[in-house]
N, C-alpha and C positions, 0 to 999 in steps of 0.2 A: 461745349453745350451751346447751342445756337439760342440767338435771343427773341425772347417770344412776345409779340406785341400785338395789342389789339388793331379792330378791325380801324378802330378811332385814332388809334396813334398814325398809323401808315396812312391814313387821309391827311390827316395834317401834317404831311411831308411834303404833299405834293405840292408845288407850286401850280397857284393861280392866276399869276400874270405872265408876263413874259416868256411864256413858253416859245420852244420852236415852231410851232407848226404856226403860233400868232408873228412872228418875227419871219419867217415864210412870206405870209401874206402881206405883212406892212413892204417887205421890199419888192413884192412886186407891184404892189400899190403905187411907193411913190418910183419907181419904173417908170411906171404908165405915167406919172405926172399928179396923181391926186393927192391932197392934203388931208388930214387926219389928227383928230383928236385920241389920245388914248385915254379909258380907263374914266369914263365921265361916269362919276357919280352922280349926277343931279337927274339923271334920265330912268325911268326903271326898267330892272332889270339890269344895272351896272351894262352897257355895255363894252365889247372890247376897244373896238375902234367907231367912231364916228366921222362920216363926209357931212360939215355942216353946211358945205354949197350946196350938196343935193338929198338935204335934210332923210338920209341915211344912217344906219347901226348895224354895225357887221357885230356879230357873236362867234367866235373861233372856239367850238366843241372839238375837242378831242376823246377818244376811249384810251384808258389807262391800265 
């Protein structure tokens, strides 16, 4: 018998940090040479990464 879970449980599976497609883009950020903040709470709207040289916030959306 397969196990049946709500639509609330399998949301809070997913993770919200560290995904791939965010680990993606940090490497090719510092590629390129840019420095970067993760996961700054003090900003709103959590961003994912921030460039505080060129007072920047990247948001890495994915569909799940």
């Amino acid at each position: 018998m397969a196990d049946i879970m709500t639509r609330s449980e399998r949301m809070s599976r997913l993770r919200s940090k560290h995904t791939q497609p965010e680990k993606i883009v940090r490497k090719f950020l510092l590629e390129k040479g840019f420095r970067y903040r993760l996961d700054v709470k003090d900003l709103p709207g959590r961003p994912d990464l921030v460039l505080p040289k060129y007072k920047t916030t990247i948001f890495v959306d994915v569909c799940f």
